[in-house]
N, C-alpha and C positions, 0 to 999 in steps of 0.2 A: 660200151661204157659199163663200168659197175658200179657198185651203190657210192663210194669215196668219190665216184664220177662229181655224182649229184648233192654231194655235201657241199663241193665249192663253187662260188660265184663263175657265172658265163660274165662275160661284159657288159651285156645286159640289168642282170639282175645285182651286179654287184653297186653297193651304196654308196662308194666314196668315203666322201667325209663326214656323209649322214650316218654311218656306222654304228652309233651310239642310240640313234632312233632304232634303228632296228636292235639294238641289245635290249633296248627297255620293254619293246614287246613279248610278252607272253607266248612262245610257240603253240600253245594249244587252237586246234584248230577255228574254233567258237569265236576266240581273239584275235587270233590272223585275219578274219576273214570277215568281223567285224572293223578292223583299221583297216585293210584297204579299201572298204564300203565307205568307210568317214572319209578316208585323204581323196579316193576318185567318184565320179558318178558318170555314169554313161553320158555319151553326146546326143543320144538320138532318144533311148529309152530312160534315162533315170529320173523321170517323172518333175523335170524343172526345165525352165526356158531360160538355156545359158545367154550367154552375148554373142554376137554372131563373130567378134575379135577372139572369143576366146576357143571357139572352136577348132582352133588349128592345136590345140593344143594338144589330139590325140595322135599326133606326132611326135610327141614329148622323146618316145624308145625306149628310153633309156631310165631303170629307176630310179640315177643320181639327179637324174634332168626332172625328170616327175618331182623328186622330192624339193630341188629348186625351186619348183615353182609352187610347190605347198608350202613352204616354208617362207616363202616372201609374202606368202600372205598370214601365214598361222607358225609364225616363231615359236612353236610350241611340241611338246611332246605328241606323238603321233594320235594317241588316245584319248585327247583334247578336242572336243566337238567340233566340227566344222559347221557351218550352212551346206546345205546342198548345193546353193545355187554357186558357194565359193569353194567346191572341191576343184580337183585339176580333173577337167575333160577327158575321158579316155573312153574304153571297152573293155568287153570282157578277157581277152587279154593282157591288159594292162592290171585289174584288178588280180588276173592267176599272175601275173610277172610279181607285182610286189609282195605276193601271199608266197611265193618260191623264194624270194628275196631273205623275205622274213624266217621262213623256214633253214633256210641254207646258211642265214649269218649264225643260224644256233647246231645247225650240225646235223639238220636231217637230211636227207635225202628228197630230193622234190626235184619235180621236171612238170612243163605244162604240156597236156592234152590237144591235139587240135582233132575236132571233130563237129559233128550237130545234138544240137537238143533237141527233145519232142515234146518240152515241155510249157514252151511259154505259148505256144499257139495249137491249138487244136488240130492236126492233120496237116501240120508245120516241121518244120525240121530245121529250123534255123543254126548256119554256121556259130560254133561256141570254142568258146576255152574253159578248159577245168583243170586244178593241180591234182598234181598225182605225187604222193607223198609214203613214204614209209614209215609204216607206224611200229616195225621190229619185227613184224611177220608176215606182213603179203603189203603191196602198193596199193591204197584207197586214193580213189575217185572223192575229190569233194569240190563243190561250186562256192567259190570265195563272195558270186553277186545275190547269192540267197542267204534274205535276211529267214531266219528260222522263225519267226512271227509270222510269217505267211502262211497260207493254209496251201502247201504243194503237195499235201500224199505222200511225201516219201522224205527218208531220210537226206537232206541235201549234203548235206560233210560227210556221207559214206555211201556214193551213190552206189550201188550193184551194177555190174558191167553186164549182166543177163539181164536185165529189167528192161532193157528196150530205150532207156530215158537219154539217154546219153551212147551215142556210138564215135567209136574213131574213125575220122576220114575214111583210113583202110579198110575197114569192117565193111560201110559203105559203099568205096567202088567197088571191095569183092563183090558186091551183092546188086550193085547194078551189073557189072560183069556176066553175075551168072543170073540176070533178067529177073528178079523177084524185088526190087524197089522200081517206084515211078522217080527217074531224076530231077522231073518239075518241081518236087515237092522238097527240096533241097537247096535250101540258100540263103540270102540276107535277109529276107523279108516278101511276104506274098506279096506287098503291092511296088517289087522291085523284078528288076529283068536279070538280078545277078543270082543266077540259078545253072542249076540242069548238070550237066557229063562232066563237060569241060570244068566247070567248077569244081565238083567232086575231086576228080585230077589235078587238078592243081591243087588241093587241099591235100593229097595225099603229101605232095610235096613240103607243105608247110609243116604236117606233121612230123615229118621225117627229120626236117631242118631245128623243128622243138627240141624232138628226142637228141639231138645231137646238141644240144644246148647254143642255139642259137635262136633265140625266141624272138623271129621276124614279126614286123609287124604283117595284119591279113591281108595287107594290098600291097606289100613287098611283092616282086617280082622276079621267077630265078626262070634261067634261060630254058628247061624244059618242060615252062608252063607253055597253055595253048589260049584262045579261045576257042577255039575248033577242034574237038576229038578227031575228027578226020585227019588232021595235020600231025597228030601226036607221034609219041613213040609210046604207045597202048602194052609194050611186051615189058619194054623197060617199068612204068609202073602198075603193071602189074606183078612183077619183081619185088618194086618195093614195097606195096602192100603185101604178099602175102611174107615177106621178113617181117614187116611189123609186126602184124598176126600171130607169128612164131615166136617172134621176143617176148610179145604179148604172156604166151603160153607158157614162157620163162627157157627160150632156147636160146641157152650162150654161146650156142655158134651162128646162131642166126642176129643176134646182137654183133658182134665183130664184123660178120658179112656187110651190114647195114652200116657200120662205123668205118672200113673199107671202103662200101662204093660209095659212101658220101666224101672220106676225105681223095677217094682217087676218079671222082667226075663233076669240073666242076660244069656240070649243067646243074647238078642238084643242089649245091649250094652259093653263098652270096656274094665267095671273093669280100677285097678290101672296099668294094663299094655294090649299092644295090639301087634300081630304078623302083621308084615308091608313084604311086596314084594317090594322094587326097582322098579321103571319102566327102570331105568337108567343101574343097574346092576344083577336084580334078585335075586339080594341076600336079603334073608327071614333074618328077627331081630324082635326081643322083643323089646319095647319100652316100657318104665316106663312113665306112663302119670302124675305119683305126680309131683308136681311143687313145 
């Protein structure tokens, strides 16, 4: 994909008939990234005790669907205060999906990130999403769920990709690959069992499925995940991490390679429908991705 790739709406991030919400925001990143903080708040971390009906709501996908359901409760311009407790439930995904949304209806270039942070937990590496946006001369790294009032150490809307704070999936499994990370330390949460190889591995996949503009959700499911690294096909993503890697480094033959073997297998991507897991209720569905 090249940069005009990422000017235009995926199915995802495109707004429908909310179109005009997203004209009225401000592309700069401070504002983006403060309106998707207002319309969503996390289901598990954003520091409010939702309803437990409304929880299913980080199912939403889609950001015409997201904005539905902000907008039946707050018929109002996006930059219109919410309550926490009455944003639309989602993750950090959801907040980089609408911060992309927002960027691409004005003409930038944005795609989102999948990878881990090292930053909300001490010696943690929690699965994240960050937008990756072009500013006219190289693609920043910035976190849409950091409020800049916070005391993080570091610039959150221009993360450095050498700082350690944010890696992509692929960075990752290269480096469990070549035995210098602990896999344990790599997942949803230390006091959760969703961690280790296999994860990392199917993160790669997700990523890949981002960069291609298809911003799944993280318990989306494509046929060349595993639970088991034992069971995998270990060469194949290893392939696809180190293309990522190379696009990363700005190799546009290694971008086309990546955009090839994702439209010509599909183990790697979603087809017209995809099996999703709940985080909220564990219950497994087929979802029809035609729009």
């Amino acid at each position: 994909m090249n940069l005009d790739d990422y000017r235009r709406h995926s199915p995802f991030s495109d707004p429908g008939r909310h179109g005009g919400l997203l004209d009225a925001v401000s592309p700069d990143i401070p504002t983006v990234a403060a309106t998707a903080r207002n319309v969503i708040v996390h289901y598990r971390a954003g520091g409010v005790d939702l309803p437990t009906d409304r929880l299913g709501e980080v199912n939403r996908r889609w950001v015409d669907r997201i904005l539905d359901t902000d907008q039946s409760r707050f018929p109002l311009p996006l930059a219109a205060e919410r309550p926490a407790v009455d944003r639309v439930a989602g993750c950090c995904r959801d907040h980089t999906l609408l911060s992309v949304a927002v960027l691409r209806q004005h003409g930038i270039p944005s795609r989102s990130r999948v990878g881990f942070a090292s930053y909300f937990v001490p010696g943690w590496h929690h699965d994240h999403v960050l937008v990756e946006y072009w500013n006219g001369d190289r693609w920043v790294w910035a976190d849409p769920e950091l409020d800049p009032a916070g005391d993080w150490g570091f610039a959150g809307y221009d993360i450095d990709p050498k700082a350690g704070l944010f890696d992509s999936a692929a960075r990752v499994w290269s480096a469990y690959r070549a035995g210098t990370i602990d896999p344990e330390v790599y997942g949803v949460s230390p006091e959760l069992p969703i961690r280790g190889d296999w994860f990392i591995h199917d993160y790669v996949l997700l990523e890949l499925a981002h960069r291609q503009k298809d911003e799944l959700l993280l318990w989306d499911s494509l046929d060349a995940m595993t639970d088991d690294v034992a069971t995998a096909d270990l060469t194949l993503v290893d392939e696809i991490a180190a293309l990522l890697l190379a696009a990363d480094d700005g190799d546009e033959a290694a971008e086309k390679v990546l955009a090839d073997r994702y439209a010509g297998d599909a183990r790697l991507r979603p087809g017209s429908r995809v099996e999703s897991v709940s985080p909220v209720s564990g219950t497994v569905s087929i979802v029809d991705l035609r729009r």
